[in-house]
C-alpha positions, 0 to 999 in steps of 0.5 A, a space after each residue: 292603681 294608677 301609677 301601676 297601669 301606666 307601668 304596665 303601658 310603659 313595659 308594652 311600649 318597650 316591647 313595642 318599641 324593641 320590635 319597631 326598632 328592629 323592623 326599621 334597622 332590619 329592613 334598612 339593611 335589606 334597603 342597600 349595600 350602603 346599610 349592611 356590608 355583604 355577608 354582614 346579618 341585619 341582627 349585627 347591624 341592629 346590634 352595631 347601632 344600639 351599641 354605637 347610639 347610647 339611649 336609641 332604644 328607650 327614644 323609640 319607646 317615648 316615640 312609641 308612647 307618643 304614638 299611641 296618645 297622638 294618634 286617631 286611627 279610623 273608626 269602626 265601620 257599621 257597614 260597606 258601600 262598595 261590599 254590594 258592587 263586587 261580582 256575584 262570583 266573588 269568592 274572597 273578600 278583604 276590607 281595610 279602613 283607610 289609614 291615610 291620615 293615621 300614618 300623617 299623624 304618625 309622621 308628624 309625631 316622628 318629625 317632631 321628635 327628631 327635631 326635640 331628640 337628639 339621639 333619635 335625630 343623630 341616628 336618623 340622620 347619620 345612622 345606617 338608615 341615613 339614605 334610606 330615612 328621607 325616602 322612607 318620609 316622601 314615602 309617607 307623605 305620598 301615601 296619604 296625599 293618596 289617601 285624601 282622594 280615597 273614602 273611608 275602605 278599602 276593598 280586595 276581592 277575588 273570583 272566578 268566573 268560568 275557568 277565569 279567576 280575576 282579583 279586584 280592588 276598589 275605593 270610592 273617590 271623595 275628589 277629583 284629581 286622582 288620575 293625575 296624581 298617580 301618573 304624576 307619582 308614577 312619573 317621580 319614580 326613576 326608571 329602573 324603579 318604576 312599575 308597569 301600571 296603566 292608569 285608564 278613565 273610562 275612555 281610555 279604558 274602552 280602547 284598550 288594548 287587552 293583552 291577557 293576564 300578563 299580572 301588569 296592574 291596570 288602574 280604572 280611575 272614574 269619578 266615583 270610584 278607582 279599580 284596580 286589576 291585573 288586567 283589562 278584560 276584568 276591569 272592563 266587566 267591572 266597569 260595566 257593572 258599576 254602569 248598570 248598577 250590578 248589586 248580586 253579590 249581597 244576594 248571595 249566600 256568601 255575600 249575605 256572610 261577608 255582610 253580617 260581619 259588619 254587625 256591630 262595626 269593624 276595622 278589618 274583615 276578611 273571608 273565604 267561601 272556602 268550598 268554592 275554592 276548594 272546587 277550584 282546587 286541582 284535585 290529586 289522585 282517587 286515593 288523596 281526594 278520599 282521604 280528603 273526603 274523609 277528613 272532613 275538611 273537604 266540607 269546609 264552607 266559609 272562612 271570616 276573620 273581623 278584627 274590631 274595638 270594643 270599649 277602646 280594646 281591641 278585638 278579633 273574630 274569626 269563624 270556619 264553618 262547615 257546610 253540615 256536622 263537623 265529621 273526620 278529622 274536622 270533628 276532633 275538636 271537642 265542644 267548650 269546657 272548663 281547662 283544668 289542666 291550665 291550673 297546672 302551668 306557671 303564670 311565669 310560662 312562656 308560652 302554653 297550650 291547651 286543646 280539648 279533643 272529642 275522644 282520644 280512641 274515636 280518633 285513634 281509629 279515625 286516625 287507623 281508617 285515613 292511614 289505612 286508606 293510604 297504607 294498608 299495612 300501616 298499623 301492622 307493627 301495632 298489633 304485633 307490639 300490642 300482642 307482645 306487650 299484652 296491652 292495648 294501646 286504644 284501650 288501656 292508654 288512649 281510652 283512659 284519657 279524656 282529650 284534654 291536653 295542655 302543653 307548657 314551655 316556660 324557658 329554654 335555657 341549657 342544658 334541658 328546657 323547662 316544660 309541662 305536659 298535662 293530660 287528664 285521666 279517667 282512670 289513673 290506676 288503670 293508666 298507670 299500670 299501662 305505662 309501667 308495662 311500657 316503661 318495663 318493656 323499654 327497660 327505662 330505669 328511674 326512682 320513686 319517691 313520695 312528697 306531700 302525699 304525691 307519689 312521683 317517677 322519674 325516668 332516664 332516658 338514653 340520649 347521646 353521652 348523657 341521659 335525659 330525664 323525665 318526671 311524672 305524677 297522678 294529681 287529681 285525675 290529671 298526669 303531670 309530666 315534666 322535664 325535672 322533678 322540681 317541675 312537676 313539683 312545682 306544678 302541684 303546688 300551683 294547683 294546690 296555692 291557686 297561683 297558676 296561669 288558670 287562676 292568674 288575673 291576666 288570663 282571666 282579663 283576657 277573656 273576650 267580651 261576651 264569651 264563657 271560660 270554658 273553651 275548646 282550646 287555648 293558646 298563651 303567650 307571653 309576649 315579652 318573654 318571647 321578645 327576650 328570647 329573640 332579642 338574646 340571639 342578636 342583642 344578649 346586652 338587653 335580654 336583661 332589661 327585657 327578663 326584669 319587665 316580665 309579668 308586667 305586660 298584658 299576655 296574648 291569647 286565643 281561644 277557640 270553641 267548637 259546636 257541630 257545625 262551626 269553629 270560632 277563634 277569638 282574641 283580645 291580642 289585637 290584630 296579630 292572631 291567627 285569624 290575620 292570616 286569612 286576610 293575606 289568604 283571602 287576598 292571594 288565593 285567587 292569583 294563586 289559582 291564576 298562577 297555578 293555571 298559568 304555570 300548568 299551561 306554561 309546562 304544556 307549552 314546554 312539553 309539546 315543543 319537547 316532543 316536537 324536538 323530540 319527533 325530528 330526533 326520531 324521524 332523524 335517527 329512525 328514517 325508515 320509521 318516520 314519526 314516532 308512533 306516540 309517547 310511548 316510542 319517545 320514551 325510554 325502555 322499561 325493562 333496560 332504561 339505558 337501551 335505546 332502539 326505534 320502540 323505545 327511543 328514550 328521547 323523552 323521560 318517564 314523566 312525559 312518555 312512559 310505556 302506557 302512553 300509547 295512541 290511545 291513551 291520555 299520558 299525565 303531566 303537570 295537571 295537563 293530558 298528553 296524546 301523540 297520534 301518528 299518520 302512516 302509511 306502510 309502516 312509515 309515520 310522515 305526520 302526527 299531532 300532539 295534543 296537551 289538554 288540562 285535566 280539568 277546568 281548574 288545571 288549565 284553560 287552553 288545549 295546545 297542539 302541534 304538528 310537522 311543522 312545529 307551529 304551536 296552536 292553542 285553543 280555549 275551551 273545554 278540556 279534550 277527551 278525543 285527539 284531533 286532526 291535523 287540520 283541526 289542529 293548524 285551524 287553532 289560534 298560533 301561539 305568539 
């Protein structure tokens, strides 16, 4: 046992090793010209550098090895000091322990290394990661001098207040010192490469310029806790809090969340109040939205990811909620059940997937009604295909199912690449008198034949010079579909012997501590079988070595279960699941917001001096008109586009001045409203203003207007439902 669990840790390490070897020589080629010779892909240069250093990569494996029984990586953490500081606005929230001191003892492993290993030190130091190794070290070492001023977390944190969304990050301080090491780290980086960073105390901070969002970092350096921003307006609201002592967050229903995801300690946490985002969110037209609404989706509430160790094994949560009974498209998912159909797939598979649907005919007509929502006439062909066919699709084929599906992938070598599809049947007769109508309809041809008492069909299908062939067989209430005979036979002998992935004692270990066997669906992937399908496109020397470990690494797996008002997702993989993505959302949703707003405005801005130009045009072209009227006479002519006239001038595209655009009606762009009015006197325009304005607070958070004399002006406030004066307009701020 013992000799057979260090194997199997050795075979990790290789993989872990191959994918460490090639980030580091991927991302050494991105570092220069010095690293990859122009037109020269990173996979060549990976390739190169195992040839040229016999040995490299079974080093990073021992290297890896060392790593993992040097290393102390942070506790859990039973709960958050910096949590109940966060406005109560908050609406994203990511915390991560400090990993200052794992990545010194991960450094200091590697060093030693190069000074006991040849190969591993030639490479280093003569390889293509040469002048690049050296920065990659000061780097290191400047990391985790950083984190000795820090505490024991991390937080990122997004919100909105009013129209304005804001991301925060904040540490506590454990030393003093912190403000002159980072200017000095910032004085050490060359000129070129220096970012622009402010680095303020308290003083500092209160006369402070604030110059607006321009996404320039500021960092607030107190003595008891650094903030950083993107701006000085939100690191002075911050800074006030910490003063008064703010502590509303954790009063909120969401802060209430994001705190039980503590219980029981936590390395990461990440979550989302997904419903005030999605109120944020810039809404798409009356028809889009429905459709949302009646997806379910629209009532999605809070997102929360946890990654943890539990008794040395890592550990991954993450729950959706919904804000009442999952409905829609949002309910497809059916509640937790034993996975039948897993006895079925080969334990050699590379990856498979299983997913229990509530019922395949409700979803069909969910399906038909979010359609049609759209396309009325989108299921028309159907019904005239059921009439000539005499059957019915929902019934007589998605009613004789009962929702769960399991999709396997065990190779991808040509010609044909090995796959199963397994579906569970109510009524196997009455499926497959339905199938052969279809089959008879297409004119497919195939063979049958019986073997140990399973009757299987083989199917040709006509693609390019050669056709394709297909197997199916009804076993047990389930239909196996294959993509040979010998597949699906196969199939059916690992159901009958029990040596299926379903019954595999690596799937089974990989169960999640205190969850059932039964699950809403499940995802398997064997991770060195997918480290050898990569490793074959730029290295085909080791895919051997890499096709002789498998079955001796631990497989990846999640799970997901569904109840009326939750989805849960969760994992031993360790931190790589699914769930991990929303700490890279929680972080980002906020400034994408900010950057979406500030794209709309931009586009405005853009807009209105198009128009600007556009009225000089006119009035140029046009004297005895003056100013054009509205947008409708800077656009083009419905009718005939290519004829230009003082109704239609065609100085400005459809998108902006289509005919509908009158005096008295708003024109739609770029999540802003658009107006032209026009002075006049007998006929003769000699003034006019053009207003943009955003549809909505969550589209823009300035109106823009301009005049004759094509000076700019903005204004925040509300989004406009009227035009404004002249006068009104040249009150405005000017735009610089």
């Amino acid at each position: 046992m013992g000799f057979a669990r260090t194997l199997q840790q050795r075979h990790r390490c290789f993989v872990k090793s191959a994918l460490t070897a090639a980030a580091i020589l991927v991302g050494a080629s991105a570092c220069g010209a010095q690293v990859a010779p122009a037109g020269q892909a990173p996979e060549l240069a990976w390739t190169q550098e195992l040839n040229k250093y016999s040995g490299l990569l079974q080093e990073f494996g021992q290297l890896v090895e060392k790593v993992q029984s040097n290393v102390q990586f942070p506790p859990p953490r039973p709960e958050s000091h910096l949590l109940p500081l966060l406005p109560e606005s908050t609406m994203s929230y990511a915390a991560f322990p400090n990993y200052g001191d794992a990545v010194h003892q991960m450094l200091n492993v590697f060093q030693r290394e190069l000074q006991e290993n040849a190969v591993l030190r030639d490479w280093w130091q003569h390889g293509k990661v040469a002048e690049v190794g050296p920065k990659v070290e000061n780097s290191l070492e400047k990391f985790y001098q950083l984190s000795e001023y820090l505490g024991e977390e991390v937080v990122v944190s997004g919100a909105t207040e009013g129209r304005d969304t804001s991301v925060l990050m904040v540490a506590e301080v454990r030393k003093p010192g912190l403000k002159k090491f980072l200017q000095q780290m910032l004085n050490d980086i060359p000129g070129k490469s220096k970012p622009k960073l402010r680095v303020l105390d308290p003083q500092e901070l209160a006369a402070a310029k604030d110059t607006g969002p321009t996404q320039e970092p500021v960092i607030l350096v107190r003595p008891d806790y650094i903030v950083g921003a993107l701006d000085v307006a939100t690191l002075r609201k911050f800074n006030a809090r910490l003063d008064r002592g703010g502590r509303e967050f954790v009063s909120t229903p969401f802060g209430q969340r994001v705190a039980k995801g503590y219980e029981g300690s936590v390395t990461v946490l990440a979550g989302a109040d997904l419903h005030k985002i999605l109120s944020l969110a810039p809404t798409g037209n009356p028809q889009s939205e429905l459709t949302f609404q009646h997806s379910g989706f629209a009532d999605m509430k809070y997102l929360v990811w946890r990654h943890s160790n539990v008794n040395g094994q890592e550990f991954s949560q993450a729950e959706l909620s919904f804000v009442g009974p999952r409905h829609g498209a949002a309910s497809w998912l059916a509640k937790p059940t034993l996975l039948g159909s897993l006895d079925f797939v080969s334990p050699k598979a590379m990856l498979a997937g299983t997913v229990v649907l509530k019922n395949p005919a409700q979803i069909f007509d969910d399906a038909r009604e979010l359609s049609s929502a759209s396309n009325p006439n989108a299921f028309a062909s159907l019904a005239q295909l059921e009439q000539g066919l005499k059957l019915n699709v929902k019934e007589d084929l998605l009613g004789q199912l009962t929702g769960e599906i399991t999709l396997e992938l065990d190779n991808v070598t040509p010609p044909q690449p090995a796959w199963k599809a397994i579906l569970k049947v109510i009524d196997q007769e009455r499926l497959k008198q339905s199938l052969n109508k279809l089959l008879a309809a297409a004119h497919l041809e195939g063979d049958q034949f019986v073997a140990d008492e399973v009757s299987y069909r083989t199917v040709r299908i006509p693609s390019g010079q050669k056709p394709v062939e297909i197997c199916y067989a009804f076993v047990d209430g389930y239909l196996v579909i294959g993509s040979r005979r010998e597949t699906v036979a196969e199939g059916v002998r690992l159901r009958r012997s029990g040596e299926s992935l379903g019954k595999s004692k690596k799937l089974l270990a990989s169960l999640p501590p205190g969850y059932s066997p039964a699950a809403s669906a499940l995802f398997y992937q064997d991770p060195m079988a997918m480290a050898e399908l990569q490793v074959r496109q730029f290295a085909p020397q080791m895919a051997g070595t890499l096709a002789q470990l498998r079955g001796g690494t631990a497989a990846s797996v999640i799970r997901l279960y569904g109840d009326d008002t939750t989805i849960r997702e969760a994992s031993r993989s360790g931190a790589f699941d699914v769930g991990a993505v929303l700490v890279v959302a929680a972080v980002a949703i906020p400034n994408l917001l900010r950057s979406k707003i500030a794209a709309n405005e931009a586009s405005a801005v853009g807009s209105v001096r198009t128009v600007n130009t556009a009225q000089v045009t006119y009035a140029t072209t046009y004297p005895n008109k003056g100013y054009a009227p509205n947008l409708a006479t800077l656009g083009p002519d419905p009718r005939i586009p290519a004829a230009y006239s003082a109704d239609h001038a065609g100085f400005i595209d459809e998108n902006l001045a289509n005919a509908s655009c009158t005096a008295d009606s708003w024109c739609t762009k770029s999540g802003f409203h658009f107006r032209v009015t026009a002075f006049c006197k007998q006929h003769l325009c000699q003034e006019y203003v053009v207003v943009a304005t955003p549809i909505a607070t969550n589209t823009g958070t300035r109106s823009f207007c301009s005049t004759s004399d094509g000076v700019i002006h903005y204004k925040t406030s509300p989004p406009l439902t009227l035009p404004v004066s002249v006068s009104e307009c040249r009150a405005w701020s000017p735009l610089q």
